[in-house]
N, CA and C atoms as an extended XYZ file, in Angstrom:
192
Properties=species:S:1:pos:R:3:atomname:S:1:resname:S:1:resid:I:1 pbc="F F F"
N       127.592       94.710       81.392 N   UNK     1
C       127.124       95.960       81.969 CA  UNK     1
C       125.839       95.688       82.748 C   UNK     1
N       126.155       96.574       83.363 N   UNK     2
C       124.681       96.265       84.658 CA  UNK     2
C       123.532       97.779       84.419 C   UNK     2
N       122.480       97.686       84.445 N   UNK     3
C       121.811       99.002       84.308 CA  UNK     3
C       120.358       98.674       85.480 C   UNK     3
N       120.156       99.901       85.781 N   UNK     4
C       119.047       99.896       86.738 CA  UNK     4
C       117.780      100.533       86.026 C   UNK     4
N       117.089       99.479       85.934 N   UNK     5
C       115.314      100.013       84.908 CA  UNK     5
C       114.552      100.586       86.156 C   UNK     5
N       113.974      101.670       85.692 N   UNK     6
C       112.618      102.214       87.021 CA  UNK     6
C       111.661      101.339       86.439 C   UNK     6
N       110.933      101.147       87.475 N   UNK     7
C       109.475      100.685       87.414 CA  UNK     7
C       108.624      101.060       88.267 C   UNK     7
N       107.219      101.344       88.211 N   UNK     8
C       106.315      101.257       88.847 CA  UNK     8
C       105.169      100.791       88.931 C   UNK     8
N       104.563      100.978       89.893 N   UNK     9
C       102.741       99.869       90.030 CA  UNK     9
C       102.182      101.350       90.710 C   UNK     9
N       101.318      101.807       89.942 N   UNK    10
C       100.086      102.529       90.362 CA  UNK    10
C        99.133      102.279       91.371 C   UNK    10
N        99.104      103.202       92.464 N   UNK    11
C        98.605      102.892       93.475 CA  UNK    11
C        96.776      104.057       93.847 C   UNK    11
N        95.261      103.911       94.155 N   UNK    12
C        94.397      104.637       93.539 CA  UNK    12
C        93.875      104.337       94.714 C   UNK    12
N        93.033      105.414       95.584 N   UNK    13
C        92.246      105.622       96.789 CA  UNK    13
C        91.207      106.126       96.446 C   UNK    13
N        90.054      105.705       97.152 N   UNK    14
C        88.912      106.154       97.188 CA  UNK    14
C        88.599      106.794       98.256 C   UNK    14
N        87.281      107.693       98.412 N   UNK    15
C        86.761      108.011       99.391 CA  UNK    15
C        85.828      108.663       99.391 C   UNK    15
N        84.790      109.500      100.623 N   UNK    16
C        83.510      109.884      100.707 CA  UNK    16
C        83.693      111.767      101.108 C   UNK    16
N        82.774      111.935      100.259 N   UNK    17
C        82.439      113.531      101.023 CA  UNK    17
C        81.086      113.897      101.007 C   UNK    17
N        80.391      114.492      102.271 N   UNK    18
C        79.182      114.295      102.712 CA  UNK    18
C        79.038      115.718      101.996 C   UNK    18
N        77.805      115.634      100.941 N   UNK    19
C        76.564      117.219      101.130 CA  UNK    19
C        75.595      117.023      101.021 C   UNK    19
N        75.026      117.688      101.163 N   UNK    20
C        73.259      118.036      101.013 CA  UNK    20
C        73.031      118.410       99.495 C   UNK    20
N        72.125      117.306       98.880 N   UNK    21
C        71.553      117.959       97.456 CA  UNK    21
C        70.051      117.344       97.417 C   UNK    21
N        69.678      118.088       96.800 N   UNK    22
C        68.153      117.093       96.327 CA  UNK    22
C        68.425      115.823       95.612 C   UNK    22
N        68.938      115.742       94.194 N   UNK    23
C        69.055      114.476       94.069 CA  UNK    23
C        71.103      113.959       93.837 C   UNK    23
N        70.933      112.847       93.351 N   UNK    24
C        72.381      112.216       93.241 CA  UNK    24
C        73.164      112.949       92.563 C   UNK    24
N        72.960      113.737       91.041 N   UNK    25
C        72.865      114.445       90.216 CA  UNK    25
C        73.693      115.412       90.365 C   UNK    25
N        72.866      115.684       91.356 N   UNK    26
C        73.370      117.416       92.066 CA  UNK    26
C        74.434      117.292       92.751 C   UNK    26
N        74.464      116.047       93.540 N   UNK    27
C        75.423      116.040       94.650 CA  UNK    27
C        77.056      115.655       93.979 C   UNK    27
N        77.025      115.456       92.908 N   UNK    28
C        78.102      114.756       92.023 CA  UNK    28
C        78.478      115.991       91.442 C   UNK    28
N        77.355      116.523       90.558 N   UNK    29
C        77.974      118.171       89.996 CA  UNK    29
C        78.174      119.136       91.214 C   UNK    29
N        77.925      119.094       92.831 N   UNK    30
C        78.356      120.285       93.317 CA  UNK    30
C        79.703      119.382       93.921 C   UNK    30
N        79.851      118.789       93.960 N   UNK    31
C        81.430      118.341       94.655 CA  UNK    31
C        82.706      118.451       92.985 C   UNK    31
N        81.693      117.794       91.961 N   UNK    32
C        82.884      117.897       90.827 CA  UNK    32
C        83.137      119.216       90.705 C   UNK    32
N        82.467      120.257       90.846 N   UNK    33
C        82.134      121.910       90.849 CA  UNK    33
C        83.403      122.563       91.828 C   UNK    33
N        83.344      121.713       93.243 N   UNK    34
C        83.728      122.030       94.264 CA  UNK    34
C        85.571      121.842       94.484 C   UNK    34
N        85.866      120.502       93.348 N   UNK    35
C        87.088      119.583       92.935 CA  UNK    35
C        88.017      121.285       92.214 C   UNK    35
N        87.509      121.293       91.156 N   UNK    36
C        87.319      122.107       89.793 CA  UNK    36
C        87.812      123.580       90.400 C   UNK    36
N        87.163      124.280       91.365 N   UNK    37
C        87.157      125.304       91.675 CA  UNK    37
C        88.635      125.318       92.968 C   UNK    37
N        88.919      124.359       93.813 N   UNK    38
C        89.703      123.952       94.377 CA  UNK    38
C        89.320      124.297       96.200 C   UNK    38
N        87.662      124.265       96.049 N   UNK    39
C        86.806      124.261       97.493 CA  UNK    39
C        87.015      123.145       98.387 C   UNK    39
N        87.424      122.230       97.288 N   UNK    40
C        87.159      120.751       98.227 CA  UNK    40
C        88.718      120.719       98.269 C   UNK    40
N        89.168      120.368       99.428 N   UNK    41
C        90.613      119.920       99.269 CA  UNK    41
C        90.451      118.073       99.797 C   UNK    41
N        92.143      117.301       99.604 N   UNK    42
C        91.888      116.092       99.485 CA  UNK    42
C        91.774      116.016      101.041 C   UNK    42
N        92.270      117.018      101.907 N   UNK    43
C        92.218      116.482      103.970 CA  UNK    43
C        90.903      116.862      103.967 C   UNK    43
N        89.919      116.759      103.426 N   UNK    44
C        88.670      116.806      103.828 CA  UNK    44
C        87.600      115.638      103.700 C   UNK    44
N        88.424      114.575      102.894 N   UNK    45
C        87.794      113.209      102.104 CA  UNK    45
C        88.346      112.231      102.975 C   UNK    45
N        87.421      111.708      103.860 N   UNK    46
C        87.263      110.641      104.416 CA  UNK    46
C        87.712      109.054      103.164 C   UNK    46
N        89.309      109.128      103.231 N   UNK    47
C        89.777      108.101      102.690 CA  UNK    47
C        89.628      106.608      102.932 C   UNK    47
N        89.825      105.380      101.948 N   UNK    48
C        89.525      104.252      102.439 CA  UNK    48
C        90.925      103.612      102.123 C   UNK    48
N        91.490      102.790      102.334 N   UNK    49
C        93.068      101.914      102.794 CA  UNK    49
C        93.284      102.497      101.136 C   UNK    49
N        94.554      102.439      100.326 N   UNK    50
C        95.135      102.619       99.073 CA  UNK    50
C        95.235      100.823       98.430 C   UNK    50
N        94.875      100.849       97.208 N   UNK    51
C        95.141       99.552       96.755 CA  UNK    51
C        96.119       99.934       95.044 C   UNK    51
N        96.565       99.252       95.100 N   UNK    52
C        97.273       98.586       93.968 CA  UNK    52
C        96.029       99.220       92.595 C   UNK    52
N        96.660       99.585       91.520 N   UNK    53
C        96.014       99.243       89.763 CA  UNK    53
C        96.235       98.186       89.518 C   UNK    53
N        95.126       97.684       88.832 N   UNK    54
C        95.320       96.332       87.954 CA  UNK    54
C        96.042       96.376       87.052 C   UNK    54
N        97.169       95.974       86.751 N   UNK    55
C        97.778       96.006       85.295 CA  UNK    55
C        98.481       96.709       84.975 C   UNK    55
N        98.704       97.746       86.642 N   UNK    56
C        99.968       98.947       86.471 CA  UNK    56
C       101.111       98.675       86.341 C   UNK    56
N       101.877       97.334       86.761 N   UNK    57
C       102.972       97.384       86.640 CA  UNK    57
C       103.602       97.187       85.228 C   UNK    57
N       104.786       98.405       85.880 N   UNK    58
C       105.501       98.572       83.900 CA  UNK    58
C       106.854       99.952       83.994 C   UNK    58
N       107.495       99.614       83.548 N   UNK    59
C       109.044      100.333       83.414 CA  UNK    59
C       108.276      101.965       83.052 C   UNK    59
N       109.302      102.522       83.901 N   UNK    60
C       109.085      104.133       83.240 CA  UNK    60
C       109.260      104.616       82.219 C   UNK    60
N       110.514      103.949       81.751 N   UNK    61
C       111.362      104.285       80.573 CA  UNK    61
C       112.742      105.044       80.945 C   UNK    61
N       112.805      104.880       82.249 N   UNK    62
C       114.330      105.650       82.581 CA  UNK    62
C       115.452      104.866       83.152 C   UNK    62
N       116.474      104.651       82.421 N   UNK    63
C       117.285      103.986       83.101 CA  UNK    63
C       118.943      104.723       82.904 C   UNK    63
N       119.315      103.894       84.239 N   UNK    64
C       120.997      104.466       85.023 CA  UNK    64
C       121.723      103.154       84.545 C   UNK    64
């Protein structure tokens, strides 16, 4: 018998969003604030290329 295993590798992007705060602090709690509330959307985040997880690869658990 032949069966087909899923697998996948996790794939994780970074990126920047510009505000104005007094310190670092602030600028982290008004964007996590901003995440949370659903102000910030993701077409507004100046993305950087997508890379690979370390150590993601691994069966789903579903197979045909």
């Amino acid at each position: 018998m032949k069966f087909e295993v899923s697998v996948e590798k996790r794939m994780y992007a970074t990126g920047k969003v510009t505000v104005d705060c007094d310190t670092a602090d602030q600028a982290i709690a008004l964007v996590e604030n901003q995440i949370a509330n659903g102000v910030l959307q993701t077409t507004a985040v100046d993305w950087n290329d997508a890379q690979y997880e370390d150590c993601s690869f691994a069966t789903t658990g579903d197979v045909d």
